[in-house]
C-alpha positions in Angstrom: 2.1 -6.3 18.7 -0.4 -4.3 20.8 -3.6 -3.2 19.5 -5.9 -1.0 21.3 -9.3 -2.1 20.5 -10.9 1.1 20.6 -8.1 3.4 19.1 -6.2 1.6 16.5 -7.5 0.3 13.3 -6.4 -2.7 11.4 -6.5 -1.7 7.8 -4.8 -5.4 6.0 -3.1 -8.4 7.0 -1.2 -10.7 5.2 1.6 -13.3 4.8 4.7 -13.6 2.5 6.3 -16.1 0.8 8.6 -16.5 3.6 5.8 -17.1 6.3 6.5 -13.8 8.0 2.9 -11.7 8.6 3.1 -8.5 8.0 -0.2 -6.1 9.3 -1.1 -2.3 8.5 -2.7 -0.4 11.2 -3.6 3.4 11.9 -2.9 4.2 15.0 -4.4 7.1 16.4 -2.1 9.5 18.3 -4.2 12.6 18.5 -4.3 14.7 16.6 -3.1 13.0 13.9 -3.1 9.4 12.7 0.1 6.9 11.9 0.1 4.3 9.0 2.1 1.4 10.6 3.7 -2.1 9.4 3.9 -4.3 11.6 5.7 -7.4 10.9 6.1 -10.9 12.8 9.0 -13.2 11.8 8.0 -16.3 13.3 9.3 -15.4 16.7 8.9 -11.6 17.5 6.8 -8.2 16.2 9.1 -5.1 14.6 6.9 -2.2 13.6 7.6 0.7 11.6 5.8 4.0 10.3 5.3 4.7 7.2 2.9 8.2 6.9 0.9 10.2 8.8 -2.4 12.1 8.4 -6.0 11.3 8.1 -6.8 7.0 7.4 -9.9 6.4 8.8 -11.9 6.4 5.5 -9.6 5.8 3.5 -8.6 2.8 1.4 -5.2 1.2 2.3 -3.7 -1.5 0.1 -1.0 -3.9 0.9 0.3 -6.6 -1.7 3.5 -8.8 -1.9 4.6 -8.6 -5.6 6.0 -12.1 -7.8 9.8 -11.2 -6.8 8.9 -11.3 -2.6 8.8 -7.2 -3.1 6.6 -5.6 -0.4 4.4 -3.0 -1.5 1.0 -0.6 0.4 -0.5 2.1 -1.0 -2.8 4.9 0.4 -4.3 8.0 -0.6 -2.5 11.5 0.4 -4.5 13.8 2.9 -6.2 15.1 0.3 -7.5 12.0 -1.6 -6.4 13.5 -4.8 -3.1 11.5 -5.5 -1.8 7.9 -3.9 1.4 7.4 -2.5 2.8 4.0 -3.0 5.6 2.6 -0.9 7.5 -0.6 -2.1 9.9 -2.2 0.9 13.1 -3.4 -0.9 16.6 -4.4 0.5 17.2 -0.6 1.3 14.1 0.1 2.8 11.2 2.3 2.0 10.9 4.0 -1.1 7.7 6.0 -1.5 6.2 7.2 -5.2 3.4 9.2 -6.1 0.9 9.0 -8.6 -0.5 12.2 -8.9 -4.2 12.5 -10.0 -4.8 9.0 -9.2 -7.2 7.0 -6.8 -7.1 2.9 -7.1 -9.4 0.3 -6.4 -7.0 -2.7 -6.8 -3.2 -3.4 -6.1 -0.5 -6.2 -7.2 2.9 -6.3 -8.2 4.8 -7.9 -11.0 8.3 -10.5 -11.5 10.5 -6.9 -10.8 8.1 -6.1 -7.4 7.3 -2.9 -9.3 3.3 -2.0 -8.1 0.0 -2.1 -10.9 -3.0 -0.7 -9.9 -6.2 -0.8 -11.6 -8.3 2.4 -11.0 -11.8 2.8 -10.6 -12.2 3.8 -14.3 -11.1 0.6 -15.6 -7.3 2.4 -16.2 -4.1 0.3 -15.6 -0.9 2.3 -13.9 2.2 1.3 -13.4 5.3 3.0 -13.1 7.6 3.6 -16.1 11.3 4.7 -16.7 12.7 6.5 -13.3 9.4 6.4 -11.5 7.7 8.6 -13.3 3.9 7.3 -13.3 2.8 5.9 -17.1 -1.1 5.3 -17.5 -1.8 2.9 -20.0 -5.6 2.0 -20.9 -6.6 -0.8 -20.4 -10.5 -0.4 -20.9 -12.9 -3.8 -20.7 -15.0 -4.7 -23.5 -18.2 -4.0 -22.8 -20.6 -7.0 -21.4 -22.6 -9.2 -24.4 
């Protein structure tokens, strides 16, 4: 994997069950930006784009759900909604969750994503994708 110091961005890094480390990195390519995974096996890098547009200050999320399930978030151009991809045996699927900006990521036993928003709501994603808030609201401090 080649990084260019001054031009591309690391945005997380992490490692799997299975050892492999897998990193997130903007690359810019004037005049846009790419969201890249890049992956290492053990012996060798593979890379592949997921989105384009504006990542700079952005927050970008990557998580490896219970069941192995690979799964990064970012916000759309926009800021207004977050797209989450989940990697699964047939490759990328991408979701949105429209209205929504998260502050935490994890996944569950099924590698489907949970995110915890700023204002102390839990998403998930219910029956066919579509996005189900549920409250989960903290007591208040004693």
């Amino acid at each position: 994997l080649l990084l260019r110091p001054a031009v591309d961005l690391v945005r997380a890094l992490l490692a799997d069950q299975a050892g492999r480390v897998h990193v997130l990195v903007v690359e810019a390519t004037y005049p846009n930006q790419t969201l890249v995974h890049a992956e290492h096996d053990g012996n060798r890098w593979t890379k592949e784009n997921l989105a384009m547009g504006s990542f700079s200050v952005q927050p970008v999320m990557m998580e490896v759900a219970l069941d192995g399930t690979l799964l990064v978030a970012w916000p759309s151009g926009d800021g207004r909604d977050l797209l989450v991809s989940a990697r699964g045996s047939g490759g990328w699927t991408t979701r949105t969750l429209a209205g929504v900006t998260a502050a935490w990521l994890t996944g569950d036993e099924r590698g489907e994503p949970h995110f915890l928003a700023a204002s102390s709501v839990h998403w998930s994603f219910g029956p066919a994708g579509s996005a189900a808030g549920l409250s989960a609201q903290f007591p208040a401090s004693q």
